[in-house]
C-alpha positions as CSV (number, residue, x, y, z in Angstrom):
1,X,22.6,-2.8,43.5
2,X,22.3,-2.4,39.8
3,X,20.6,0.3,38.2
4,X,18.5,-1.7,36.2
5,X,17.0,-3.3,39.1
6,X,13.0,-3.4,38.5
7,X,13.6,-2.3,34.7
8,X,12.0,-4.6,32.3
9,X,14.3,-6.4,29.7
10,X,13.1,-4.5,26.6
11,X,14.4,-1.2,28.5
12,X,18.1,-2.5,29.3
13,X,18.6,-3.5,25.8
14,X,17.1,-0.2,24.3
15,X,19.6,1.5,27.2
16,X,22.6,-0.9,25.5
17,X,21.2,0.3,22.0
18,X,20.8,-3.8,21.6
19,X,17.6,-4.1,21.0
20,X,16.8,-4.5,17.4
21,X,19.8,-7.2,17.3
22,X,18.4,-9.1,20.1
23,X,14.7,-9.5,18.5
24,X,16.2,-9.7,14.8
25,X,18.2,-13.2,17.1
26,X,15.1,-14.1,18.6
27,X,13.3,-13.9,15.4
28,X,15.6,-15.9,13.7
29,X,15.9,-18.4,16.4
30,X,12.5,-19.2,16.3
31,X,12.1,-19.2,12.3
32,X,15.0,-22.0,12.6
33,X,13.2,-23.8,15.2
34,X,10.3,-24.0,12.7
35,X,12.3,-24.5,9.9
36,X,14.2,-27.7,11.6
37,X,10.5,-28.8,12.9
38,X,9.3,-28.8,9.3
39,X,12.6,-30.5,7.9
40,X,11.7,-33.2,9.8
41,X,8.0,-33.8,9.3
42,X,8.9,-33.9,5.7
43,X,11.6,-36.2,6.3
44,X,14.5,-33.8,4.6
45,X,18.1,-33.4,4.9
46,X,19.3,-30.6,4.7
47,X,21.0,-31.7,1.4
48,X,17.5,-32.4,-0.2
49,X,16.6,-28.7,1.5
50,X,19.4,-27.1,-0.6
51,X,18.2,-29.3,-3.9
52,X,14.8,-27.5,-3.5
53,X,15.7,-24.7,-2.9
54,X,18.2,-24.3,-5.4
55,X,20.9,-23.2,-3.4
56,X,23.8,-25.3,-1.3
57,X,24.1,-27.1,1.6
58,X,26.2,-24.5,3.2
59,X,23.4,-21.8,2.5
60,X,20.6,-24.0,4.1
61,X,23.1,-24.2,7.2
62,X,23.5,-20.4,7.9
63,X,19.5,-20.5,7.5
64,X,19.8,-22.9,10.1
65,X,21.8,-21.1,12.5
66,X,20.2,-19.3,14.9
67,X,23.1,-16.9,15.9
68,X,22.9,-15.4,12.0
69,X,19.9,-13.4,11.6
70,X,20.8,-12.1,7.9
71,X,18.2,-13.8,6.0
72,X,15.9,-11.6,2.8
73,X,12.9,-12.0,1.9
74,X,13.9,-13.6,-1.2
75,X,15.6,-16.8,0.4
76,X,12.9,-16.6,2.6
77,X,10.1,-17.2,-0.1
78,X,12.2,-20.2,-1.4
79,X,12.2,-21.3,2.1
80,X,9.0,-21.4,2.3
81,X,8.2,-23.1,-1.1
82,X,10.9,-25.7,-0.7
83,X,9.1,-26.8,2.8
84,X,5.6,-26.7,1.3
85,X,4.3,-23.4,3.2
86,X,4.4,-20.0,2.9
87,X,5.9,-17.1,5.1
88,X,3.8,-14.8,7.1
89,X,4.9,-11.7,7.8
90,X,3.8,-9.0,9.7
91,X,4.6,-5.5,11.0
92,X,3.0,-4.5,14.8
93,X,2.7,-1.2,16.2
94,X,4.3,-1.4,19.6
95,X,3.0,2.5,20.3
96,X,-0.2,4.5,19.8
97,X,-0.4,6.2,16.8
98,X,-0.2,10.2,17.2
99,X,-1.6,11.6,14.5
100,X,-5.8,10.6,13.7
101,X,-6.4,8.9,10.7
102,X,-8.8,10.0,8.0
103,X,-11.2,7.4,8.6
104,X,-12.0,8.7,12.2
105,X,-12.0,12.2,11.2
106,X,-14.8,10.8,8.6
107,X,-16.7,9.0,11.5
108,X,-16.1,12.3,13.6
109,X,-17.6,14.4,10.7
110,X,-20.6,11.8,10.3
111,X,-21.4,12.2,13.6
112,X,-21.4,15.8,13.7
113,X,-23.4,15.8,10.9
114,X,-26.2,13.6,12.5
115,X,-25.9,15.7,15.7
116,X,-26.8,18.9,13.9
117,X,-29.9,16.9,12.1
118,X,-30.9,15.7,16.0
119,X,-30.5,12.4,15.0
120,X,-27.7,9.8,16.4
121,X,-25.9,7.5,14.9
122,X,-24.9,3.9,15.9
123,X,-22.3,1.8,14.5
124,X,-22.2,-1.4,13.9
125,X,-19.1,-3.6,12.5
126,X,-20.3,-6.8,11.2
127,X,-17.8,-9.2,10.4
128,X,-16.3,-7.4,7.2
129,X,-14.3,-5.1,7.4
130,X,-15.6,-2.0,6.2
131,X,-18.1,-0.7,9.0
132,X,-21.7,-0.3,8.4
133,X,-23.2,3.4,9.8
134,X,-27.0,3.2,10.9
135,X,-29.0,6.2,11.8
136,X,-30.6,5.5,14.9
137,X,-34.1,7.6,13.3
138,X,-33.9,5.6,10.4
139,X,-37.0,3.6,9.0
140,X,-36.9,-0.3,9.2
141,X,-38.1,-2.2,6.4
């Protein structure tokens, strides 16, 4: 029986040391399963791709190709524009953060400072993004 038997994919290919290859693949894969989507609801070659984009045919192909994940930002931004969008790109935590920010070491403080007054303090995040601090003693208007 193998080793890995029960182990979750992510932890064989962090094991092999293969893991940032295989996502950069699976990245790309999907980015030229988009791409090729797109190409065709605008109705373009890849010929006309490589006119927009100011670059050749042969580029536009290794964009294409799944199995090449070397692509920069750059190219990617011409992408974009050539195929009427724009890239999105975004970086996830995939861990907990260690060390506490300062913004609930403020909320921490605020609290403590309310505690010492007797008074307690609610918060309430409305729908932008800075969070609004109520005192739970305070007078309504």
């Amino acid at each position: 029986m193998s080793k890995h038997h029960g182990s979750t994919l992510s932890s064989l290919f962090d094991e092999l040391g293969e893991r940032p290859e295989v996502e950069a693949l699976a990245a790309k894969k999907t980015l030229a399963i988009q791409m090729e989507k797109r190409m065709k609801a605008l109705g373009l070659t890849a010929g006309r791709l490589a006119t927009r984009m100011g670059t050749s045919r042969a580029q536009v192909q290794r964009i294409l190709d799944a199995n090449e994940a070397g692509i920069t930002l750059k190219v990617l931004t011409r992408l974009a524009g050539a195929l009427e969008g724009r890239i999105l790109i975004e970086f996830e935590a995939t861990t907990p953060t260690t060390q506490a920010s300062s913004r609930p070491a403020r909320a921490a403080s605020t609290k403590a400072k309310a505690a010492k007054k007797g008074r307690k303090t609610l918060k309430i995040t409305p729908t932008r993004k800075k969070p609004v601090r109520v005192s739970a003693d305070a007078e309504l208007a």
